[in-house]
N, C-alpha and C positions, 0 to 999 in steps of 0.2 A: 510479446512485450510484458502480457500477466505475471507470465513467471520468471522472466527477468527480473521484473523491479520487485515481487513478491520475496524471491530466495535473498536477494542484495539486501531488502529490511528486514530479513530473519537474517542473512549471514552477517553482518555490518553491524546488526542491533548483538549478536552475540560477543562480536570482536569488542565492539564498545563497550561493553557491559564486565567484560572478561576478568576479574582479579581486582575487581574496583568496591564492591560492595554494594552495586544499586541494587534498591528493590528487584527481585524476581518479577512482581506486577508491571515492571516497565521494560523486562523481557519478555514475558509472557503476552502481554498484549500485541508486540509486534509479531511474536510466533502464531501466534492464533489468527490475527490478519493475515498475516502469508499464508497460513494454511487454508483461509477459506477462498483468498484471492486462486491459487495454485487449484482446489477443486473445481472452485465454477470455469477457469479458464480448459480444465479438461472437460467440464460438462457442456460447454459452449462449442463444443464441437460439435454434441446433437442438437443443430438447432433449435428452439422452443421458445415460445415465452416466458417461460418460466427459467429456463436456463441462461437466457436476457440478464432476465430480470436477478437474477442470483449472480449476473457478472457485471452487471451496471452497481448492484449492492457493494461487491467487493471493491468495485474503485472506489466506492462512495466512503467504504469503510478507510480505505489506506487515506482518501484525499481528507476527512478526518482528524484520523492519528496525527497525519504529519503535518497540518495546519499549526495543533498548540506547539508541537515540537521543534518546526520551522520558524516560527513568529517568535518564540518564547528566545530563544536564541539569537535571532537576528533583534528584537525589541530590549535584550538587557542580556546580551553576552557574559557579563561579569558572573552572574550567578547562577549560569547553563553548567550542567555536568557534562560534562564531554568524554569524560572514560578516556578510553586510550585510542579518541582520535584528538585533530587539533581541532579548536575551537571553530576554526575560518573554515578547515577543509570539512567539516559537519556540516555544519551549517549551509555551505554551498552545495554539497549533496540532498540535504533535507528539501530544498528549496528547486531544487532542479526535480524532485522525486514527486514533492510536492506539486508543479505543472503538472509533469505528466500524467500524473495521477487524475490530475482535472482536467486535463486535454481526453485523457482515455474515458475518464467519465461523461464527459461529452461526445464523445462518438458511437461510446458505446448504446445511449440513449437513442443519438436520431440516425444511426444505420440502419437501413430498413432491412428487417426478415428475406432471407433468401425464397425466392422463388420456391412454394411449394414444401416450406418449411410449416411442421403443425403449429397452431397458433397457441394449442393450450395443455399440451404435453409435456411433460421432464425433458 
C-alpha cells in the first residue's frame, strides 16, 4: 500500500506539474515524500523499532503534505492550481489519499511488533 500511494503522489504530482510552470518546491516535496515513504516501506520488512518508527514517520509525512493540499482545494477551489488535472478529479484523489494516508498511519502505530521481532535495531 506504501508504494502504491508513495509512486501515485510522485507520478500524479509529475503529470500535474508537467508544462504548467509550478514551483519545482511543490514537485520536489512530493518526490522526496515518496521517496522516503518507498524506503521505510522496503526497510519495514526487517522488522524493528526503529524501521516502525521510520514507516509510521512516512505516513506521518504524506498525511501532512496532503492535508494543506486536500483542504486548500476543497476550502477555496477557485484559486487551487490544478495543472493538467481537473479541479474536482484532484481534489477527490487528494482527499481519498489523504484517509488513507491517516488510516495507514494509524495502523501502522498500534500494530504490534511480530513475534520475536528486535525491539531496537534498523
Amino acid at each position: 500500500m506504501a508504494i502504491v500511494l508513495a509512486l501515485s503522489l510522485m507520478i500524479g504530482e509529475l503529470w500535474r506539474s508537467w508544462g504548467v510552470g509550478r514551483p519545482i518546491a511543490f514537485v520536489l516535496d512530493d518526490q522526496l515524500a515518496g521517496g522516503f515513504m518507498i524506503i521505510a516501506a522496503i526497510a519495514v520488512k526487517r522488522e524493528s523499532m526503529r524501521s516502525r518508527a521510520a514507516f509510521s514517520a512516512s505516513w506521518g509525512v504524506a498525511a501532512g503534505g496532503l492535508y494543506g493540499s486536500f483542504f486548500g482545494k476543497l476550502v477555496d477551489p477557485e484559486s487551487a492550481q490544478a495543472g493538467n488535472w481537473n479541479i474536482g478529479v484532484l481534489t477527490l484523489l487528494l482527499g481519498l489519499a489523504f484517509c488513507v494516508s491517516l488510516a495507514c498511519l494509524a495502523l501502522s502505530i498500534t500494530i504490534p511488533l511480530a513475534d520475536g521481532a528486535p525491539k531496537t535495531s534498523a
